[in-house]
N, C-alpha and C positions, 0 to 999 in steps of 0.2 A: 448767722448773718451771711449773704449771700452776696461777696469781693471780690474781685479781678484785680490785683494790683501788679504793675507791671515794673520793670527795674532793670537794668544794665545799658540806660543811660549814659551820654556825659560829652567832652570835649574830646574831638580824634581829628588830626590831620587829613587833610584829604589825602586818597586812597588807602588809609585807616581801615580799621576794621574793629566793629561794637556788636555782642548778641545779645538782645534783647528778651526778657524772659516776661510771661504773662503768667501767672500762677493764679487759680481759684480756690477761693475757703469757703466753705458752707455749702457747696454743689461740687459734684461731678462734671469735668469736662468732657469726659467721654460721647455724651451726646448731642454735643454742638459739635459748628462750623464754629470755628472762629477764622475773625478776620481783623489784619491790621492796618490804621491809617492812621494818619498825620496831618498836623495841621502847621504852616509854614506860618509865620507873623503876616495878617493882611491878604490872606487868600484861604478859601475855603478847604476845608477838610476833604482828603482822596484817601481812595481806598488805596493800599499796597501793596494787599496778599492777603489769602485767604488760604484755608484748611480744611477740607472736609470734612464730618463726624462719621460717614459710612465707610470710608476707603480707603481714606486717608492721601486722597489727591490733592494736589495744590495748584494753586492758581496765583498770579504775579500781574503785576502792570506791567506796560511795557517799559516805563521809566525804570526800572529797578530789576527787570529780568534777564538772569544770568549773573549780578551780582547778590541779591537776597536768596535765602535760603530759609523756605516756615517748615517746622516740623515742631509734632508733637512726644509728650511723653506722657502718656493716660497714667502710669504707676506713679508721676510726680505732679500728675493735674496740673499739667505745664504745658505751654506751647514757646516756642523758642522763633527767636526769627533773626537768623546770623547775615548780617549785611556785612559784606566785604567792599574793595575797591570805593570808599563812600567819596561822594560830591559835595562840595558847600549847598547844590541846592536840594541835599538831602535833612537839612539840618530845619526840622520839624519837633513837636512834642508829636511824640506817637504814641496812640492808645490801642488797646487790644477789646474785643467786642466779641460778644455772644452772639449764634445766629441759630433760633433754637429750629430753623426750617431744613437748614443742610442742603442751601441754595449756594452756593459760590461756582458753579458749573454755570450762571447764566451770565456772571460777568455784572450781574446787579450793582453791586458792592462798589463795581468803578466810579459808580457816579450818582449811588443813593446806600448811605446807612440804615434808613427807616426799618430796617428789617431787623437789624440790630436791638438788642434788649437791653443787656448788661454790659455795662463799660467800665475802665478801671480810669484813675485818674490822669494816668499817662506820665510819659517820661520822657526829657529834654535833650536829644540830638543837637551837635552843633558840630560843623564840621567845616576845619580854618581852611585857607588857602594858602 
């Protein structure tokens, strides 16, 4: 069976810090992009970072850039996405996504998941003030 399930969720004070972990079963991540986004209560899903599958480059929004970190680990079919410094208006359920084209170089991802295949169920940021 073919799962993304993401985990290292939870409640962090602001300028906290949570690594969020994307793991797959049943597939290889080796060959995607992956990318992650978040959905705030009452506002549309945004991208927040993507990954490469050929090179291993990353890509960031600008709301988030300079404090998230996405990196992968092909031997733990794991993608990791270490936020520091976080915001209350970081406090989203964020899911991690499969992009089996190895597009995140064009910035798609900011403003359309369509590309995206496989999603995991996500997991609940909240960040007090």
């Amino acid at each position: 069976q073919v799962q993304l399930v993401e985990s290292g969720g939870g409640l962090v004070q602001a300028g906290g810090s949570l690594r969020l972990s994307c793991t797959a079963s049943g597939f290889t991540l080796d060959y995607y992009a992956i990318g992650w986004f978040r959905q705030a209560p009452g506002k549309e899903r945004e991208g927040v970072s993507c990954i490469s599958s050929s090179d291993g480059s990353t890509y960031y929004a600008d709301s988030v850039k300079g404090r998230f970190t996405i990196s992968r680990d092909n031997a733990m079919n794991t993608v990791y996405l270490q936020m520091n410094s976080l915001k209350p208006e970081d406090t989203a359920v964020y899911y991690c996504a499969t992009d089996p084209y190895d597009g995140c170089s064009d910035y798609g991802w900011l403003s359309s998941s369509a590309r995206f295949d496989s999603w995991g169920q996500g997991t609940q940021v909240t960040v007090s003030s």
